[in-house]
Backbone as CSV, one residue per row, in Angstrom:
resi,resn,N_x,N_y,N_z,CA_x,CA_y,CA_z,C_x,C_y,C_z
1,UNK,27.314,79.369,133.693,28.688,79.537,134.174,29.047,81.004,134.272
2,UNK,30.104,81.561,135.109,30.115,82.587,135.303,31.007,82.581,133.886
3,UNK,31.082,84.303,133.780,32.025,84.987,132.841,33.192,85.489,133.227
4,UNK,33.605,85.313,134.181,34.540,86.478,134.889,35.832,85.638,134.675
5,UNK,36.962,86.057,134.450,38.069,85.373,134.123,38.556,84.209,135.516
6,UNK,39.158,83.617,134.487,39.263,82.411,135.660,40.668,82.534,136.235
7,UNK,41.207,81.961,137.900,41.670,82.528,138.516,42.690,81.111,138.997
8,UNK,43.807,81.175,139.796,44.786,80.296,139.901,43.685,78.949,140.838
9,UNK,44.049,77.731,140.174,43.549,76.843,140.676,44.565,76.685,141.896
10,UNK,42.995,75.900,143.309,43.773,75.712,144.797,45.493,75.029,144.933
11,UNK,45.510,74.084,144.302,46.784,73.491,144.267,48.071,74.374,143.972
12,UNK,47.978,75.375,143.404,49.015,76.491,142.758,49.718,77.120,143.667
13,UNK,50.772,76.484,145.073,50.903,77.333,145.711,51.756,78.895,146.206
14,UNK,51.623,79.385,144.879,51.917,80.507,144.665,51.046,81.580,144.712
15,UNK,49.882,81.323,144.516,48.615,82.050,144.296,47.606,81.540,145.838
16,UNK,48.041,80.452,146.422,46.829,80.074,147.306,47.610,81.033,148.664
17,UNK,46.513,81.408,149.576,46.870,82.359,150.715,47.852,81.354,151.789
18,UNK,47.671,80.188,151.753,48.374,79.501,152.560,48.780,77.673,151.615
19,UNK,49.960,77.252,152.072,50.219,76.208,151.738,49.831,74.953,151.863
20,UNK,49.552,74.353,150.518,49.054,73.132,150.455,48.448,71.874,150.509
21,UNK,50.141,71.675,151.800,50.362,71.324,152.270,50.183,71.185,153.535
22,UNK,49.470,72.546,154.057,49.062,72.371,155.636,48.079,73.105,155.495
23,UNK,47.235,73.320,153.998,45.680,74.025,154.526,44.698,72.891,154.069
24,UNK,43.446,72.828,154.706,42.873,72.157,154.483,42.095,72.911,152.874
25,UNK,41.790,72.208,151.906,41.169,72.369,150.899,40.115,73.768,150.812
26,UNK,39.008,73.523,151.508,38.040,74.650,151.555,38.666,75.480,152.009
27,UNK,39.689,75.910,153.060,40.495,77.044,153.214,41.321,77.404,152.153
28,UNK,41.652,76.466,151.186,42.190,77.668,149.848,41.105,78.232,149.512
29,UNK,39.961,77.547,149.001,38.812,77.761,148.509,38.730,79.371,148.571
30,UNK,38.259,79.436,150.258,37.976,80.583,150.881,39.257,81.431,150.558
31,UNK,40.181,81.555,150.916,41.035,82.220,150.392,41.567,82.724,148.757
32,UNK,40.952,81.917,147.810,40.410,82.720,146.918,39.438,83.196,146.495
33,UNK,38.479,83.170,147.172,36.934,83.404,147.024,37.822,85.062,147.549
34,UNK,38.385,85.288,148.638,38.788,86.685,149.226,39.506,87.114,147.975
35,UNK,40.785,86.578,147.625,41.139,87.038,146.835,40.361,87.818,145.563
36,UNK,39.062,87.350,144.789,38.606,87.776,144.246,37.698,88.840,144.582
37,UNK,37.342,89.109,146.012,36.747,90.213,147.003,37.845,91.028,147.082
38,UNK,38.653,91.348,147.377,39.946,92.274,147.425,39.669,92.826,146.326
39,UNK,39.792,92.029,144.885,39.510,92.785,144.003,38.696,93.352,143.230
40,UNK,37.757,93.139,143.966,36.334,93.750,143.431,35.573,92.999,142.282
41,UNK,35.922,91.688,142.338,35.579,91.345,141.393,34.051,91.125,141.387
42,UNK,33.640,91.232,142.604,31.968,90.832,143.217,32.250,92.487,143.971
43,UNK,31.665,92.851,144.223,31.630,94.348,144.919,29.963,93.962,145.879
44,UNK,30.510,95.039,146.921,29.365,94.837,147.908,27.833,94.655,147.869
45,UNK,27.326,94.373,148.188,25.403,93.357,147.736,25.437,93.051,146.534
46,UNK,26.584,92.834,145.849,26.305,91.952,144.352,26.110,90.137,144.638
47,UNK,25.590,89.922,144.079,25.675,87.848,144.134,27.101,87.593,143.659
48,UNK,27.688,86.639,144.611,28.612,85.767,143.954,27.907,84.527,142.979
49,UNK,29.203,84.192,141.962,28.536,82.777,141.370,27.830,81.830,141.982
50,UNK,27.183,81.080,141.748,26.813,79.756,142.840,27.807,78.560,142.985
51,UNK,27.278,78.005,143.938,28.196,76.878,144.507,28.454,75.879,143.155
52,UNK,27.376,75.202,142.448,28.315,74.842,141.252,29.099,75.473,139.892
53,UNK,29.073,76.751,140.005,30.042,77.676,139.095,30.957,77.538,139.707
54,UNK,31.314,77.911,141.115,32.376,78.258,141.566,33.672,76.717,142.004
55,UNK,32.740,75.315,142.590,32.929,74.869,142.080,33.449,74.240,140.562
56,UNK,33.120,74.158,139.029,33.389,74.163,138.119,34.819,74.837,138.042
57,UNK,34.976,76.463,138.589,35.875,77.272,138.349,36.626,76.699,138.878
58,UNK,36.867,76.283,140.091,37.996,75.604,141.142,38.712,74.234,141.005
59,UNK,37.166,73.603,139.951,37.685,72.215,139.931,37.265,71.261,141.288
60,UNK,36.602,72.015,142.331,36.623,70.797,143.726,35.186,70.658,143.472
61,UNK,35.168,69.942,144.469,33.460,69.233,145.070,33.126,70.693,145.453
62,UNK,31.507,70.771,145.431,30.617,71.708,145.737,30.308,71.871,146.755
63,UNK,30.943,70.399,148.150,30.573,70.077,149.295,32.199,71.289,149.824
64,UNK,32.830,71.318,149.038,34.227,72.318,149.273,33.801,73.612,149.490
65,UNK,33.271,74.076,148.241,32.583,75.331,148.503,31.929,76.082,149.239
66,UNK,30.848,74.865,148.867,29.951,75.398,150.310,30.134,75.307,151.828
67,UNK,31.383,74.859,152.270,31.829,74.398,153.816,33.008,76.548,153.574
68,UNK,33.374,76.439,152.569,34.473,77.623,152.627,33.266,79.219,152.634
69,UNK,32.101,78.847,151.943,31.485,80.108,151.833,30.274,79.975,153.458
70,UNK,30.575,78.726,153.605,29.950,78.804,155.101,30.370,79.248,156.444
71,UNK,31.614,79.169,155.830,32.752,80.066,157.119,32.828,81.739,156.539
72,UNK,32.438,82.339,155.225,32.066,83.630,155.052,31.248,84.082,155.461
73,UNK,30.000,83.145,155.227,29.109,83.810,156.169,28.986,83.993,157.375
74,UNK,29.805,83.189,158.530,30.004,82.723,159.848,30.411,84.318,159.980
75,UNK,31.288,84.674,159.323,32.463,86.163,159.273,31.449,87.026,159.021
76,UNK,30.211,87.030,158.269,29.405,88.540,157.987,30.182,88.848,156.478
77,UNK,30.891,87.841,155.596,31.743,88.888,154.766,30.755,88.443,153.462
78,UNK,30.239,86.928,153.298,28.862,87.012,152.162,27.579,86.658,153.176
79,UNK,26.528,87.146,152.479,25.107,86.800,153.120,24.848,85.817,152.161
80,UNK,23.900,84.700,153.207,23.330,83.702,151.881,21.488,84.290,151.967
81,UNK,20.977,84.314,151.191,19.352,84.480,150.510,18.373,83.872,150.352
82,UNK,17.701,82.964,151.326,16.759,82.157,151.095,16.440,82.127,149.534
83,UNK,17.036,81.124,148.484,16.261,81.420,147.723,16.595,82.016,146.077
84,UNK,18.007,83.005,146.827,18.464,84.196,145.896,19.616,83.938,145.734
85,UNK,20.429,83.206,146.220,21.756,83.046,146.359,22.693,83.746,147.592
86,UNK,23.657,84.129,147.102,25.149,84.458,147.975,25.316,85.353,147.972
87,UNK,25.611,86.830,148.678,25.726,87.937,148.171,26.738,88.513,149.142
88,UNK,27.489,89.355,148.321,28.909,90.024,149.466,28.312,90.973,150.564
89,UNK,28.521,90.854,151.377,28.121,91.687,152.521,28.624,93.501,152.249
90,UNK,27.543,94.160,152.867,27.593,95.266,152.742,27.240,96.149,154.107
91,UNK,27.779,97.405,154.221,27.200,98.162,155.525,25.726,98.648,155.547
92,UNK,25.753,98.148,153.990,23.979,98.756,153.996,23.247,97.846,154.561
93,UNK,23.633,97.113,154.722,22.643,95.535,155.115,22.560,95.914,156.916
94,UNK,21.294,95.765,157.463,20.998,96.024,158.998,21.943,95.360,159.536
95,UNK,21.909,93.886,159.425,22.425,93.113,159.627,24.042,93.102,160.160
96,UNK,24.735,93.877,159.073,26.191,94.199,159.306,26.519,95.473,159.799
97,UNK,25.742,96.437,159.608,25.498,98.127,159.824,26.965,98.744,160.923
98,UNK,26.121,97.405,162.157,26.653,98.171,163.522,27.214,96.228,163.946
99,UNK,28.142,96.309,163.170,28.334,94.594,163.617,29.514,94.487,164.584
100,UNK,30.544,95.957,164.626,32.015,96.452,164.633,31.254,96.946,166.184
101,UNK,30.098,97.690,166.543,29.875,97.793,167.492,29.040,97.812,168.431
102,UNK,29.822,97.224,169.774,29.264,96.130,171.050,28.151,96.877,172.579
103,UNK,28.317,98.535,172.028,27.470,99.039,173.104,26.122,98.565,172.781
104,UNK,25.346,98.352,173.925,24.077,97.873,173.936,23.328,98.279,175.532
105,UNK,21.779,98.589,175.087,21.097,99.205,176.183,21.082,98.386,177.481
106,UNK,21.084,98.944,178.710,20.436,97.966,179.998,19.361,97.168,179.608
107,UNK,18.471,98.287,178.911,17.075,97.416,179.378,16.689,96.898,178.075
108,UNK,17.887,96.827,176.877,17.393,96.030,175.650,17.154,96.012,175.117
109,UNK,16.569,97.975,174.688,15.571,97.897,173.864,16.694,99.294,173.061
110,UNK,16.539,98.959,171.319,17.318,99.883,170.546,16.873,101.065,170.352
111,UNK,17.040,102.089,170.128,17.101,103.440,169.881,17.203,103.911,168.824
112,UNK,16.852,105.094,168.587,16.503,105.170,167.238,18.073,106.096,167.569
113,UNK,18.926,105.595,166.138,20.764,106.352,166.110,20.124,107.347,165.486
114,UNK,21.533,108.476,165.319,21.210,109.282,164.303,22.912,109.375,164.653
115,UNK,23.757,110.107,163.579,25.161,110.747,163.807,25.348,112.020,163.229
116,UNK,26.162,113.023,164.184,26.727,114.246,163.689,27.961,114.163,163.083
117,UNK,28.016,114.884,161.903,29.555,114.722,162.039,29.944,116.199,162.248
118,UNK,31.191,116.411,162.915,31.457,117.463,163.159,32.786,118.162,162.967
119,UNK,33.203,117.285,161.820,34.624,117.959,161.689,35.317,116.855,160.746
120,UNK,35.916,117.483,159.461,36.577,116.294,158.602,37.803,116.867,157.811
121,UNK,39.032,116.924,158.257,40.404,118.033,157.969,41.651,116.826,157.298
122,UNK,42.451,117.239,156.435,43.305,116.233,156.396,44.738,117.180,157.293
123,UNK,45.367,115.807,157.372,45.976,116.093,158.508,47.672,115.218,158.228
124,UNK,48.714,115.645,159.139,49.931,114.555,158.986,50.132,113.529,159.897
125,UNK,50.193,112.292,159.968,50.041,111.428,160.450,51.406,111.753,161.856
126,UNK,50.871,111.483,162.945,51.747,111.354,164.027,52.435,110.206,163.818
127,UNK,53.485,110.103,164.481,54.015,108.629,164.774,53.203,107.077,165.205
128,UNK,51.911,107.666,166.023,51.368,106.615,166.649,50.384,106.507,165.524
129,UNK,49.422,107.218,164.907,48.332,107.504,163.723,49.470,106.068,162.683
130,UNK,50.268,106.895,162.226,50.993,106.248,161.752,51.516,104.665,161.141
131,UNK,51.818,104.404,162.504,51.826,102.548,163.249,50.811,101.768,162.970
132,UNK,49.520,102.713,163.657,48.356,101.860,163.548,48.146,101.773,162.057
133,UNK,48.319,102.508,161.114,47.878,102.410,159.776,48.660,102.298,158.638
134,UNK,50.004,101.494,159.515,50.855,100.794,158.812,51.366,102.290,157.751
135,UNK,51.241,103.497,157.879,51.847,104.382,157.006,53.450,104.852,158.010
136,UNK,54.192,106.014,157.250,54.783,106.772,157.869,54.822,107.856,158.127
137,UNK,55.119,108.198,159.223,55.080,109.702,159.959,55.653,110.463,159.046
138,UNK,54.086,111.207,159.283,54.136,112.604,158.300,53.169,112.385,156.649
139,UNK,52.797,111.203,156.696,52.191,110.673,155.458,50.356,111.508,155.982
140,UNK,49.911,111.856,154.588,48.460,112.416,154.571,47.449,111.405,155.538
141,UNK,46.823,111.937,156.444,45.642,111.258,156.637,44.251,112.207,156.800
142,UNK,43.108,111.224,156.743,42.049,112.223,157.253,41.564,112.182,158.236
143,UNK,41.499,113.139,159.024,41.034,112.935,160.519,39.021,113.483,160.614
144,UNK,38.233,113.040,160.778,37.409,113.173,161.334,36.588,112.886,163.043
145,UNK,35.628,113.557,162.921,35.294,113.664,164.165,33.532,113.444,164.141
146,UNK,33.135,112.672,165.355,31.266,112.540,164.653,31.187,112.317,166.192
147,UNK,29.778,112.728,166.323,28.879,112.005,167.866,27.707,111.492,167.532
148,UNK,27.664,109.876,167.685,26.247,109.102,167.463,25.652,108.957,168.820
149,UNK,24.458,109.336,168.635,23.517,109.450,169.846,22.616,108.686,169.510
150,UNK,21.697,108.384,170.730,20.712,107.479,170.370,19.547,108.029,171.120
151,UNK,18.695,107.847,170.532,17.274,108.881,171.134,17.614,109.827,171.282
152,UNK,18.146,110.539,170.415,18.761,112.202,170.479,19.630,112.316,172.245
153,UNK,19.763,111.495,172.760,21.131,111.639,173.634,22.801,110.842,172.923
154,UNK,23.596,112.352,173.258,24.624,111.330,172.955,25.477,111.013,173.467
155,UNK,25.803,109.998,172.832,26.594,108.652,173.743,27.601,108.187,173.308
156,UNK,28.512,108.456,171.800,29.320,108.203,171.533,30.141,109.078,170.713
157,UNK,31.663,109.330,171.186,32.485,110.230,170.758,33.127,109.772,169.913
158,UNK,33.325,109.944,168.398,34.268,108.575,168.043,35.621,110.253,167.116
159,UNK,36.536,109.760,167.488,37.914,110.726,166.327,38.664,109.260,165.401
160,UNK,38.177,109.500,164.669,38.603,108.412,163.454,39.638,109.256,162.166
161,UNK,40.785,108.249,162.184,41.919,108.648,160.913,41.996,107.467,159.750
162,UNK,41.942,108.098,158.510,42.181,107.642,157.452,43.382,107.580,157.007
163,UNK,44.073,106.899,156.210,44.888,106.911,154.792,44.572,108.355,153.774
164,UNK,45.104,108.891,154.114,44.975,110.246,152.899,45.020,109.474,151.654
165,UNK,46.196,109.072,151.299,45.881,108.402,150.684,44.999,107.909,149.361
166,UNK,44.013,107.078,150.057,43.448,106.239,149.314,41.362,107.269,149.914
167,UNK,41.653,107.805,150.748,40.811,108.870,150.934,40.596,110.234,150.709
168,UNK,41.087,110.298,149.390,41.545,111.833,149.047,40.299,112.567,148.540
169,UNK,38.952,112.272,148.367,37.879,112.879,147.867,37.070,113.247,149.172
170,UNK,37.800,112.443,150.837,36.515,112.404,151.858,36.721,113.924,151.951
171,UNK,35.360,114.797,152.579,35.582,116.216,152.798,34.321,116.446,153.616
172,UNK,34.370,117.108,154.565,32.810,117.480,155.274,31.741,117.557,154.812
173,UNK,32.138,118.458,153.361,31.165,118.259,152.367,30.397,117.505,152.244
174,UNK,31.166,116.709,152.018,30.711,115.204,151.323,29.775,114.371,152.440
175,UNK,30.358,114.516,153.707,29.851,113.907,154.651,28.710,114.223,155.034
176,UNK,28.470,115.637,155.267,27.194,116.000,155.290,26.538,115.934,154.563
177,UNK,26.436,115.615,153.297,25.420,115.022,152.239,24.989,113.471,152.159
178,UNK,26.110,112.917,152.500,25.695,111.568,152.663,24.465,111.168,153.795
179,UNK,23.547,109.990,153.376,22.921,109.988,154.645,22.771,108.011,154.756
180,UNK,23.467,107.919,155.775,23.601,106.454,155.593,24.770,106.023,156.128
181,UNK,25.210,104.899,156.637,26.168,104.349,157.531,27.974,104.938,157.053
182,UNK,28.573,105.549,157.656,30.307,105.874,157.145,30.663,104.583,156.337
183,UNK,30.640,103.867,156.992,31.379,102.202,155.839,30.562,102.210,155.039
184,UNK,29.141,102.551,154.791,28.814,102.130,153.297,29.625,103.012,152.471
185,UNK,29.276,104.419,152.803,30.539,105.050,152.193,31.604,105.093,151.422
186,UNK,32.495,104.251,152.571,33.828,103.805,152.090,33.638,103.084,151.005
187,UNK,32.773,102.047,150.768,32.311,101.106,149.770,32.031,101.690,149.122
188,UNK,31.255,102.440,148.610,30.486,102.555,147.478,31.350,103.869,146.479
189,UNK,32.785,104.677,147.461,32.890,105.883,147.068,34.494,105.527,146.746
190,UNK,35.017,104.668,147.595,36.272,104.649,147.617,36.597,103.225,147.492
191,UNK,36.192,102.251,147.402,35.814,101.084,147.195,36.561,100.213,148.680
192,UNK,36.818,100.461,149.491,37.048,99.871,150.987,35.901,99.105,151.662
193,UNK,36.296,98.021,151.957,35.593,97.218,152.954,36.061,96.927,154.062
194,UNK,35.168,97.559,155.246,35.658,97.126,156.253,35.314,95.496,156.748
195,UNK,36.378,95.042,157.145,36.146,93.203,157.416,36.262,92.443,158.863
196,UNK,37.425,93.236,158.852,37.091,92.744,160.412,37.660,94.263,161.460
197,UNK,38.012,94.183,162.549,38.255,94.936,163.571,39.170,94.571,164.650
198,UNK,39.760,94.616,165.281,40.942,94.661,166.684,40.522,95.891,167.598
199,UNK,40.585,95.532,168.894,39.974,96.606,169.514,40.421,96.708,170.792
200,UNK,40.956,97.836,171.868,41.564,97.861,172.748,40.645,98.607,173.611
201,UNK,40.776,98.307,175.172,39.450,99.196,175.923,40.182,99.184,177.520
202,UNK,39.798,100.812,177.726,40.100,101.469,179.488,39.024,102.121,179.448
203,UNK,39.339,102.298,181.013,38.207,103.892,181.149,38.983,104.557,181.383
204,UNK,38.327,105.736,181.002,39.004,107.058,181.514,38.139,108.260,181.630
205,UNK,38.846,109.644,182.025,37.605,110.311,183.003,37.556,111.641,181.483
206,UNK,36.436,111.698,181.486,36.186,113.208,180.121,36.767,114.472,180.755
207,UNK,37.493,114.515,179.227,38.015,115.734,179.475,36.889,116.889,179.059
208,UNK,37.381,118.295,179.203,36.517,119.192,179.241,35.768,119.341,177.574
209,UNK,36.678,119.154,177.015,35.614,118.652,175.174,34.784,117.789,175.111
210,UNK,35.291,116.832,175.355,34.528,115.671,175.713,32.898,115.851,176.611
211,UNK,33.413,116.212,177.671,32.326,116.633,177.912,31.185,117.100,177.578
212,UNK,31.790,118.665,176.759,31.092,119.012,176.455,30.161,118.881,175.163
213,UNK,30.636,117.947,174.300,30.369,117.548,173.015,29.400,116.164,173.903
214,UNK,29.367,115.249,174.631,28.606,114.182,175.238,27.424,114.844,176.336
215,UNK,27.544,116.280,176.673,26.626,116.474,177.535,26.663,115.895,178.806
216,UNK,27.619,115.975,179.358,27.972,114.895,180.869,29.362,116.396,181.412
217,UNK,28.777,115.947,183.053,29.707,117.086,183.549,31.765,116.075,183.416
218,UNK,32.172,117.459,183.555,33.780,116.736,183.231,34.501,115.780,183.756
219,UNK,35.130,115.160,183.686,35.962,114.074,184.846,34.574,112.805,184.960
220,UNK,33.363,112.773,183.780,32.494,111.759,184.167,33.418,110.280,183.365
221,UNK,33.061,109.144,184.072,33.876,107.995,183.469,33.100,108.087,182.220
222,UNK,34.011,107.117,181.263,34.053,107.363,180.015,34.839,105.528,179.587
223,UNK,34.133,104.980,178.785,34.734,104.085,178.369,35.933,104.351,176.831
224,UNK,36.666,104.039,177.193,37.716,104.636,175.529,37.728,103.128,174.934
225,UNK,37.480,102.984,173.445,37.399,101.918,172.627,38.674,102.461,171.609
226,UNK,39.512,101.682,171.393,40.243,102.167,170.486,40.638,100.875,169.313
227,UNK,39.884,101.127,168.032,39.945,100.173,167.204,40.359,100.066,165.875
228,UNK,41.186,99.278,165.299,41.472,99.340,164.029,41.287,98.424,163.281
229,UNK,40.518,99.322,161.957,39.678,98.359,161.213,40.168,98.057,160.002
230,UNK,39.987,96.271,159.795,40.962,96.178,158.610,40.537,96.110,157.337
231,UNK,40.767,95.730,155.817,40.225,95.527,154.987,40.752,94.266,153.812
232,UNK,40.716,93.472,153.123,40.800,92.256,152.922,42.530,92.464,152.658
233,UNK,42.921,91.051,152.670,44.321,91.152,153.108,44.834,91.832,154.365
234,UNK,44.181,91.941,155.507,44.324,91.958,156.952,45.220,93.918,156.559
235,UNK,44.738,94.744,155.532,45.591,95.761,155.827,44.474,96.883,156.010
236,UNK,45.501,97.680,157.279,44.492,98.567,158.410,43.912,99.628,157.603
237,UNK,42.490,100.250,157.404,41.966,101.570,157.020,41.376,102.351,157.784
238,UNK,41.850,101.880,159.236,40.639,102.994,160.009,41.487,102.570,161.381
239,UNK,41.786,104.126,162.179,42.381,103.927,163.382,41.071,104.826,163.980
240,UNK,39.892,104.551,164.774,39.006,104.475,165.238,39.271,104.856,166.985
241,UNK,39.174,105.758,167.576,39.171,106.200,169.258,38.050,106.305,169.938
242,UNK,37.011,105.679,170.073,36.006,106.054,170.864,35.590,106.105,172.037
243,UNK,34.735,107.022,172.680,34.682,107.306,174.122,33.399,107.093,174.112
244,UNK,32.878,106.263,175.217,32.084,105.905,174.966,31.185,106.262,176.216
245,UNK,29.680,106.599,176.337,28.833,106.871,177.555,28.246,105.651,178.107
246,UNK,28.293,105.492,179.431,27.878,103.898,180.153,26.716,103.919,181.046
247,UNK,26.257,104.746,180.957,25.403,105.349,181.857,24.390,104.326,181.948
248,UNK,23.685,104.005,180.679,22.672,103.170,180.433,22.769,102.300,179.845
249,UNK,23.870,101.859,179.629,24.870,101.063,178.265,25.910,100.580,178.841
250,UNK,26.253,98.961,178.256,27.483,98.246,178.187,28.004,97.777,177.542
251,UNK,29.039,97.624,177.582,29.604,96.905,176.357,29.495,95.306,176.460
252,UNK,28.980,94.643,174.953,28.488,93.195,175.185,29.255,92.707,174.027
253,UNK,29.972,91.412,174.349,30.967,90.715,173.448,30.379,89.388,173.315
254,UNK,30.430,88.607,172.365,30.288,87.130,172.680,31.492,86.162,172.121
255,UNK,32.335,85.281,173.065,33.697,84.764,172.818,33.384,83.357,172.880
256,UNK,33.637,82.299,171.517,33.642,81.774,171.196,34.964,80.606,171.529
């Protein structure tokens, strides 16, 4: 049995994410299975309990469980393990790495990434910075700046803002020492998970930075991705702008 303190049973609807009365069972389930992810109570590539602990803990059928942690995994938010069990998803995992993003080659075949970063300042949140990250104008954020290329061409411009906040240690420094995906990062340093994403998309023509930071003459089209990424309890940590190169690349979605 697990050790970890035990937590409001599904019926409690004070504690369950939705009512009762109009959720189906394994959706409380799942909704406290998050709840206990919010709080770190499992932290990223650790195992959750198994289906009959967690069960036991809940009090339901195991056929509950496992239908609620089968819709986690559906999400990317636990991996299951041939074998090993359940484990919370992480950016370290290939698998989830680049799950947030949809550019992909013509001809199919992946590239070896690499990313620069090139700039990491804190900054005061504009009005619009702001909105997206549910803060208020004039509140700390961190603004960075990176270009991920692939086969040493690059192809993606991304200006990403933080929560000052709750990001008060990020520093160029830091960044340039790290070597390994930005969201593992967040995880492992600041304890943020990114979970899901919202994402808005135009083209538009590069401006003369742009340009010149992508290696493409000016006014070349440019796909702009603009995304904000959330973290459990649907609240925003990342207002994300990217410009993106199409040259050899599209963007690929699959809608369910």
């Amino acid at each position: 049995m697990s050790d970890s303190p035990p937590i409001d049973r599904p019926q409690t609807p004070s504690r369950a994410p939705h009512s009762a009365a109009f959720s189906p069972l394994y959706q409380q389930i799942k909704g406290l299975i998050l709840q206990g992810l919010d709080r770190g109570e499992w932290k990223p590539g650790e195992s959750i309990p198994s289906e009959l602990e967690l069960a036991a803990r809940f009090q339901v059928s195991q056929g509950t469980v496992r239908k609620a942690i089968d819709e986690l995994a559906a999400e990317n938010l636990l991996i299951r393990r041939q074998g090993k069990g359940t484990f919370v998803a992480t950016h370290n995992e290939a698998k989830v790495r680049y799950r947030f993003l949809r550019l992909a080659p013509d001809d199919g075949r992946t590239g070896v990434s690499s990313s620069q970063i090139l700039d990491c300042r804190r900054a005061k949140a504009s009005a619009e910075i702001a909105a997206a990250l549910d803060l208020r104008a004039g509140d700390a954020v961190v603004n960075m700046r990176r270009v991920l290329s692939f086969d040493d061409v690059p192809t993606i411009l991304d200006d990403i803002w933080l929560p000052g906040s709750i990001f008060k240690g990020l520093t160029l420094e830091s960044l340039l020492r790290y070597r390994g995906p930005v969201y593992a990062l967040f995880e492992t340093e600041f304890g943020v998970s990114m979970v899901r994403a919202e994402e808005k998309l135009r083209a538009v023509a590069a401006t003369d930075v742009q340009a010149e930071l992508l290696r493409i003459p000016p006014g070349s089209p440019l796909l702009q991705v603009e995304r904000i990424a959330y973290t459990y309890g649907d609240r925003p940590m990342e207002l994300r702008r990217g410009h993106y190169v199409t040259e050899r690349y599209h963007y690929r979605n699959s809608l369910n």
